[in-house]
Structure formats: structure tokens, C-alpha cells
C-alpha positions in Angstrom: 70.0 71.8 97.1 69.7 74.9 94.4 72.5 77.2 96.3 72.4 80.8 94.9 74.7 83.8 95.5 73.3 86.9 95.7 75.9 90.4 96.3 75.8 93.7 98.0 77.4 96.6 98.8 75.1 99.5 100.3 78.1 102.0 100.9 79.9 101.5 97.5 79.9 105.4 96.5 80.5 108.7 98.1 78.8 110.5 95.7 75.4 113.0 96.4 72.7 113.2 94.3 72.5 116.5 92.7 69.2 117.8 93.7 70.7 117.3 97.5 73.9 118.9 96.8 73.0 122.2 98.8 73.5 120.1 101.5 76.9 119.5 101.2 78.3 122.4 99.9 79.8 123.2 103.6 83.3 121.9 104.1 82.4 119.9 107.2 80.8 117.6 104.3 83.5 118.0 102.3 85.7 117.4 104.7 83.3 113.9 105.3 83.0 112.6 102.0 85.9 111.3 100.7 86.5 109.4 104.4 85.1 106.5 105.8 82.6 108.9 107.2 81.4 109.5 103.7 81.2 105.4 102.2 83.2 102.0 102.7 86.7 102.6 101.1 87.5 99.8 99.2 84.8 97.5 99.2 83.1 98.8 95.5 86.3 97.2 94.4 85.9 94.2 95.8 82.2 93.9 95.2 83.0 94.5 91.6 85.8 92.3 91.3 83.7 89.3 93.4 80.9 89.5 90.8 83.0 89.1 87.9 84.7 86.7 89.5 81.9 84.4 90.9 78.6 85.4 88.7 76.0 85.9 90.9 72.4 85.3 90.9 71.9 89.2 91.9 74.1 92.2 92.7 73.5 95.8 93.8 75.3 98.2 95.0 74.6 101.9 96.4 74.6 104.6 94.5 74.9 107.4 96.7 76.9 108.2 100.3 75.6 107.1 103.3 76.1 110.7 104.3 73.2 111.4 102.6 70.7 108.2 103.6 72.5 104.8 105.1 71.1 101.5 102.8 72.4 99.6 106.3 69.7 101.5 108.2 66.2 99.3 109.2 64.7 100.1 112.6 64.3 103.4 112.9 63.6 105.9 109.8 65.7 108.8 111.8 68.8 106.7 111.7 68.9 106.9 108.3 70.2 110.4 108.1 73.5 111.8 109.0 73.4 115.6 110.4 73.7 117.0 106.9 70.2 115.1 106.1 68.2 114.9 109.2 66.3 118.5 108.4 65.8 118.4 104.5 63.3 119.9 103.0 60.1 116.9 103.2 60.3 116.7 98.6 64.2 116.2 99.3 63.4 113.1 102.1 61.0 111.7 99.9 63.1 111.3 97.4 65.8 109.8 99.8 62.8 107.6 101.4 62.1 106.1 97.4 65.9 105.4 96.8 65.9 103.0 99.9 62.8 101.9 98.8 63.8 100.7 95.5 67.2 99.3 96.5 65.6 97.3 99.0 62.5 96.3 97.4 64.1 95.7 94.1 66.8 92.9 96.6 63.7 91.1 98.1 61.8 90.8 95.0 64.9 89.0 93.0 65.0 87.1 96.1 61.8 85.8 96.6 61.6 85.1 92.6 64.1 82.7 92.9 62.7 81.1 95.9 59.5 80.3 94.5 61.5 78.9 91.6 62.6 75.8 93.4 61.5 74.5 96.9 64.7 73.6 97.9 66.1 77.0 97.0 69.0 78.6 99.6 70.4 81.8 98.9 74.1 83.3 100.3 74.0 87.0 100.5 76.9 88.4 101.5 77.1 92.4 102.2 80.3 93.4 100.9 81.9 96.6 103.3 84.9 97.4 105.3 85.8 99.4 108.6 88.4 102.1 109.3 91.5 100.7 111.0 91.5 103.1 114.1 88.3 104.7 115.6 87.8 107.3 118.4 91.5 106.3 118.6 91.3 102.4 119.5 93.1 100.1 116.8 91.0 97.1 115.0 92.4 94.3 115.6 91.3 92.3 112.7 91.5 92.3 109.1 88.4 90.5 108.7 85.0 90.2 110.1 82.3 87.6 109.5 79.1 89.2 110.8 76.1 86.8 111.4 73.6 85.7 113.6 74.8 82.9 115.8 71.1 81.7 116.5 71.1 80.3 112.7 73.0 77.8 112.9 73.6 77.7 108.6 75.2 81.4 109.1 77.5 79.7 112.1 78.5 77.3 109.5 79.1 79.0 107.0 81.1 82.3 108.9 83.9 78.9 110.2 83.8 77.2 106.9 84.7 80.7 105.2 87.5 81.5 108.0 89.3 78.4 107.7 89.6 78.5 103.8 90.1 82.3 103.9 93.0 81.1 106.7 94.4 78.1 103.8 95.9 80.7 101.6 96.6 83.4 104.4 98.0 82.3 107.6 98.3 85.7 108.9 95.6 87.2 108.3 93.2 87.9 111.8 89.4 86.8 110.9 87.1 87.5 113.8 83.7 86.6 114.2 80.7 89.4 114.9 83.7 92.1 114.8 84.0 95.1 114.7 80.1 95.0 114.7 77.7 92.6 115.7 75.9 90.7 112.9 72.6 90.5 114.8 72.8 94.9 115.1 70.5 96.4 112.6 71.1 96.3 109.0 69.6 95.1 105.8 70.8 90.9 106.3 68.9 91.5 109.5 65.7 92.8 107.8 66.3 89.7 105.7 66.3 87.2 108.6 62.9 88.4 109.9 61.5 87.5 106.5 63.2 84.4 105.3 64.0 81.1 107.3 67.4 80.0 108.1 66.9 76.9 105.6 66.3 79.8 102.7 68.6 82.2 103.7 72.7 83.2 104.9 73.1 86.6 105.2 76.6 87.4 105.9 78.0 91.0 106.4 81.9 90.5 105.3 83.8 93.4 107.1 87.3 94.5 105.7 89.9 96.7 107.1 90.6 99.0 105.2 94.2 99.0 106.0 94.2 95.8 103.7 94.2 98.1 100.5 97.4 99.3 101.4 99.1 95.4 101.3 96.8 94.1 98.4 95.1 95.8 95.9 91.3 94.7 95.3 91.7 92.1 93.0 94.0 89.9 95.1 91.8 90.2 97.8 88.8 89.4 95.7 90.7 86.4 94.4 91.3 85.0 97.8 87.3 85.5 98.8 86.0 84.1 95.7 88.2 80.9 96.7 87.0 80.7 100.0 83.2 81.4 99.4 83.4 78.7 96.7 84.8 76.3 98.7 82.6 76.8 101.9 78.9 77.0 100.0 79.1 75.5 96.4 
């Protein structure tokens, strides 16, 4: 089988585009932004530091704060927004409405290029984020999560395959499955999996607390999942 890796990271960057920067000029937004509120602390790093390390197929990552519109976002258009981009002006939206567009569109048309390449063609995609460690004052109780749809039975795989190796070099760390979110909740693997067969496609969401970065620094945790995600697909 033709395995292929494909990398994301839809809340890599806090930043606002500038035509939309009216809209944060209040300091409830500024407040926001440099939080977990505002993107995924950390996981740019480790996105970054996971392609150099493992040479994907394809990698992408956001470009602007999910404070503005959420790349994670599928079902409903509203969802999208935060409060501080739910009444834009309609030429502001639009231009929010093409930047999902193209980072999505641009994903599933590297996809299905390589797919048609090769009938026996299986792509990884793992979504790279991570998770505050408390929130509305309960404490996560895991450094990792695996999220995945337990119906597809390659993503099963694959999530205990990954846990164990991750668990080879680091005894201690606490891997949960389908935690703090669950995998099958909406989100752009799941608009994935409604296109593309189990036998084509993994799509993994790989959740890290953020209280990690304050142990390791990016690299040494990239190191570790590089190791494990070679081991449990190539």
C-alpha cells in the first residue's frame, strides 16, 4: 500500500487579518488573543517541527485566530464566528467565508490528487492542536488525546498503535482516547470522513496539553511523535 502523510494545524496563529482589525481593537479581544481562547498554544511548534522531521505529502496550517473564523468549524456556518465576528460587515464575512474556502479546498484537492495517483493510495492526516489544562475550572487529566471515529476501524488501529509507541519512550505520560473532545464532534477530519472511505483515509485529531510546554519544549515532543507515528503507519 502507497501510505501518505498529510499535516494540519487550523489554530496555529493568533493573529487578525488587518482589514478585520476594527474588530479587535476592544480589550475583551485583547484580552482573548494571546490565550487559548485566541489559537492552540503550542501546537504551530509542533506542527512545524513534525514536518521537518517526517516530510509530508502536504501540510497547512492557519493563518489567522480562530477568534476571527474557526478552520475546525463544518456544520453550521454561524459556528464559525466568535462574538467579535458574528455581526461583520457582509464584504468583511466574505472575505472570512474565501479564507476557509481556500484552506479547505486547497486540503481536499492535494488529497484527492494523490488518490487518483495510485488505487491503493491511503492517506494519515493528523490535525495537530492542543487544549488548555484547566477549563470552567475542571483539570484535564491527560496529556494526550487521540481523537477518531471508533466506527473506522483503521482510525481504531491506528489511535492504539500510536499510544503504545507514544507510551515505549514515556511511561508516564496519560494518552486518552476521544479526550478532551470527541473525534466524531464536528471538525475538518470529520468533513473528511463523509467524503473519503476508511480504506483511503485516517484522520486523526492529536490533542496536547498545553501544560506539556512547560516540561518539554516543542522539539522533544515532536521527536517523540515522529517516532511513534513512524512506527504505527509506515
Amino acid at each position: 500500500m502507497n501510505r501518505l502523510l498529510f499535516l494540519s494545524c487550523e489554530h496555529a496563529s493568533r493573529a487578525i487579518p488587518r482589514n478585520l482589525s476594527f474588530y479587535f481593537q476592544n480589550p475583551e479581544a485583547q484580552r482573548l488573543l494571546p490565550t487559548h481562547r485566541g489559537y492552540d498554544i503550542g501546537a504551530a511548534e509542533v506542527f512545524r517541527r513534525l514536518a521537518q522531521i517526517l516530510q509530508p505529502t502536504y501540510a497547512t496550517e492557519g493563518s489567522y485566530s480562530r477568534l476571527a473564523i474557526d478552520l475546525n468549524r463544518n456544520s453550521n456556518k454561524n459556528h464559525r464566528y466568535s462574538a467579535f465576528t458574528s455581526s461583520i460587515s457582509p464584504e468583511a464575512k466574505n472575505f472570512l467565508e474565501n479564507y476557509f474556502d481556500n484552506y479547505r479546498n486547497a486540503f481536499w484537492e492535494a488529497a484527492s490528487r494523490e488518490l487518483q495517483k495510485q488505487n491503493d493510495t491511503q492517506i494519515l492526516h493528523l490535525s495537530i492542536h492542543s487544549f488548555t489544562p484547566v477549563l470552567n475550572g475542571v483539570e484535564r487529566n491527560a496529556d494526550f488525546g487521540l481523537l477518531y471515529d471508533p466506527s473506522r476501524k483503521t482510525e481504531s488501529a491506528f489511535a492504539a498503535s500510536m499510544k503504545n509507541h507514544l507510551r515505549e519512550n514515556r511511561a508516564e505520560w496519560r494518552i486518552r482516547f476521544n479526550y478532551p473532545y470527541l473525534g466524531k464532534t464536528d471538525g475538518h477530519t470529520t468533513a473528511l470522513r463523509k467524503c473519503l472511505p476508511p480504506e483511503k483515509y485516517i484522520g486523526i485529531e492529536l490533542e496536547m496539553n498545553q501544560a506539556l510546554f512547560q516540561r518539554f519544549d516543542s522539539r522533544e515532543i515532536a521527536v517523540f511523535l515522529a517516532a511513534a507515528i513512524q512506527k504505527s503507519y509506515f
